[in-house]
C-alpha positions in Angstrom: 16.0 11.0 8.7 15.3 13.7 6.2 11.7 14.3 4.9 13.2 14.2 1.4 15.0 10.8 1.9 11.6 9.3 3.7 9.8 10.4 1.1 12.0 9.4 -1.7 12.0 5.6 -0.3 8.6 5.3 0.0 8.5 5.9 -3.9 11.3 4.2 -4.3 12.1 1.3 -2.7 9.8 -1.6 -2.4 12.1 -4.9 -1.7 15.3 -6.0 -0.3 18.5 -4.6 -1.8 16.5 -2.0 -3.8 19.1 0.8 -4.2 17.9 4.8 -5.0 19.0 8.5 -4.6 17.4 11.0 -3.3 16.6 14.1 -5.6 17.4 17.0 -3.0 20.0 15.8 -1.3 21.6 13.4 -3.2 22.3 10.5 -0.5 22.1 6.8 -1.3 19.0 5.2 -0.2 19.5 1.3 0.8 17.2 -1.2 1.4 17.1 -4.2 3.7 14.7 -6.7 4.4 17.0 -9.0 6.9 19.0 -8.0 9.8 22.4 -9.5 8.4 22.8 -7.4 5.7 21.2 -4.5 7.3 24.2 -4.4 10.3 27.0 -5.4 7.9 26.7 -2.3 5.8 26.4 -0.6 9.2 29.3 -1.8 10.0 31.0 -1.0 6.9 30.0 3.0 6.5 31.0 2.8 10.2 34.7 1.6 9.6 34.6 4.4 6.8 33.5 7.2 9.3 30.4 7.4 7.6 27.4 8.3 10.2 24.1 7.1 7.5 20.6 7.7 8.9 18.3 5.0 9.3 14.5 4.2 9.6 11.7 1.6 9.1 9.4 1.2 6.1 6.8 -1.9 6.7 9.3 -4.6 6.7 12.2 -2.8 5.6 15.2 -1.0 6.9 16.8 2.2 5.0 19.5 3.4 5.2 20.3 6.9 3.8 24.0 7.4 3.4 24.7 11.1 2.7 26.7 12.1 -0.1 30.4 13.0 0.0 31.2 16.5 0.2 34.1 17.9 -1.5 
């Protein structure tokens, strides 16, 4: 995981399904607090050949889905 994405969730998100974006690099930040909703959207960027970057906050799992280039 990116320093800037770790650091951005930990001002960021504090609860389940908190949503924010990371100032430098732009990605999505996602949070989870169960394990259901955590492996569907794993599942989902996976069936969009999208490779997110994940960690653990406390209780909570982030995602950081990086954004699109064009």
């Amino acid at each position: 995981m990116r320093d800037c994405c770790v650091e951005e969730a930990r001002r960021s998100l504090k609860r389940h399904r908190d949503v924010a974006t990371c100032d430098a690099c732009g990605a999505l930040l996602l949070a989870y607090g169960n394990d259901t909703d955590y492996e569907r959207t794993l599942e989902e960027l996976s069936a969009h050949a999208i490779e997110p970057e994940t960690f653990h906050q406390g209780s909570l799992k982030i995602i950081a889905k990086p954004k699109p280039t064009t």
